[in-house]
Steps between C-alpha positions, in 0.01 A plus 500: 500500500294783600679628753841491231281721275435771726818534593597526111310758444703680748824405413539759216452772745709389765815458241464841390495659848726298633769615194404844581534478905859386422616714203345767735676362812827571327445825393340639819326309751250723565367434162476165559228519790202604221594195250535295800177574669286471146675096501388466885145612379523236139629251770190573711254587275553175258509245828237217504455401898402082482123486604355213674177437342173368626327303227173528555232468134258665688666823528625809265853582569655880440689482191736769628662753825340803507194717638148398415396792257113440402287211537192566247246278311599493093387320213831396391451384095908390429465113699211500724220651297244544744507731859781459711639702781881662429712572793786727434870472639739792489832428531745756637918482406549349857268189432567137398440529113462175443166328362334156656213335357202522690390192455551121405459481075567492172591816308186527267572877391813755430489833316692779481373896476746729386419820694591855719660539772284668727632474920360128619289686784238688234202361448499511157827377413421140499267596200753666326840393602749205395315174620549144474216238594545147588177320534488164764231250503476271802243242625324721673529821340666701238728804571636779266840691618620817338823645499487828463805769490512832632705800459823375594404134418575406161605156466222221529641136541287233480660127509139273396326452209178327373487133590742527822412368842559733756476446896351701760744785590749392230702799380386595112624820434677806639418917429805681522482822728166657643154325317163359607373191470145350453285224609184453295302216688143383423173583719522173666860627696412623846735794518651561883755759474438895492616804300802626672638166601838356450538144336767228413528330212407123541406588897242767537144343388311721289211287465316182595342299210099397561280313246309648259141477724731746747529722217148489347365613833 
C-alpha cells in the first residue's frame, strides 16, 4: 500500500515529462534530452528501495535518508512536554524521501503548521517553515517526528492519523524534493550517532531506549 502511494505521488510528474520528451522528440531531438533527463531524475528521486528491518523495541530508528544536522537538548511543548533531545536530518534531492516510523506504536498526535519556506539546512527554518508532526507512543518510549519542508520542498504527505498502529520502520509519509526531518526523543534515549553522519530510514539507529533511573542520573 505504501509503496503504491509513493509511487502516486510521482506519477503526475512522470506523465507530464514523458508527453513533453515525446512531443519534443518529434520536433527536434535535441530538445528532448532536458524533458527526458528531469523524468530520469522524478523516476529517481520518487523511488522507495525495500528495507529490511530489524525490529528491535529497544531502539530509535531514523525516520528518514539524509545527513545528521544537529543533535541538541530541547524542551519540546507540542507531544512530549518535558526535555527531550532533537536530532536533525537534512535531506538533500539525491536522498530516499521517504519517512519510516521510528518505532513500534500507536499514532497518539498529528498537526499541521502552515509555514515559510526557508532552505531545510538553516537552523532556523524548522521554527519557521512548513512542518508536519506525527507523534508515536510505544511501550517503552514516546517519539515525536516532524516533517518539515524546505525551499524547494513544498508538498508534505503524511498517510497516519490519530488512533493508527504503526510498525517499526513502516513507511508514513513522504516530503517531496529537498527537506529535513526530525526526531524528538525523550532523556531516557541513549543517542549513538554524531552530527555529520549519514542515516537510513528504518536502518541507521539513532538511539537506544534506557529506563527512566538511566535518565534521572
Amino acid at each position: 500500500m505504501n509503496n503504491k502511494r509513493v509511487f502516486n505521488e510521482g506519477f503526475p510528474y512522470f506523465v507530464v515529462l514523458l508527453i513533453l520528451t515525446v512531443v519534443f522528440y518529434f520536433i527536434s531531438p535535441i530538445l528532448a534530452i532536458i524533458p527526458f533527463i528531469l523524468l530520469a531524475f522524478v523516476l529517481f528521486f520518487f523511488r522507495n528501495p525495500r528495507r529490511k528491518i530489524v525490529y528491535d523495541d529497544r531502539l530509535v530508528l531514523s525516520p528518514a535518508d539524509g545527513t545528521v544536522m544537529e543533535i541538541k537538548e530541547v524542551y519540546e511543548e507540542q507531544y512530549l512536554k518535558d526535555k527531550a533531545i532533537k536530532v536533525s536530518i537534512f535531506l538533500s534531492l539525491f536522498d530516499v524521501h521517504v519517512n519510516r516510523s521510528p518505532i513500534r506504536g500507536i499514532v497518539k498526535y498529528k498537526n499541521y503548521r502552515e509555514g515559510k519556506f526557508l532552505p531545510a539546512f538553516k537552523s532556523h527554518a524548522s521554527e519557521v517553515n512548513e512542518r508536519n508532526s506525527v507523534g508515536i507512543e510505544g511501550e517503552r518510549a514516546k517519539v515525536l517526528v516532524n516533517q518539515i519542508t524546505g525551499f524547494i520542498a513544498r508538498r508534505i504527505r503524511c498517510w497516519v492519523n490519530i488512533g493508527d498502529r504503526i510498525e517499526q520502520g513502516e513507511i508514513f509519509g513522504l516530503i517531496k524534493f529537498g527537506s529535513c526531518t526530525e526526531v524528538i526523543v525523550p532523556l531516557n534515549v541513549r543517542v549513538v550517532i554524531k552530527v555529520g553522519q549519514k542515516v537510513k530510514a528504518g536502518i541507521t539507529v539513532i538511539g537506544v531506549i534506557g529506563d527512566d533511573k538511566e535518565a534521572d542520573s
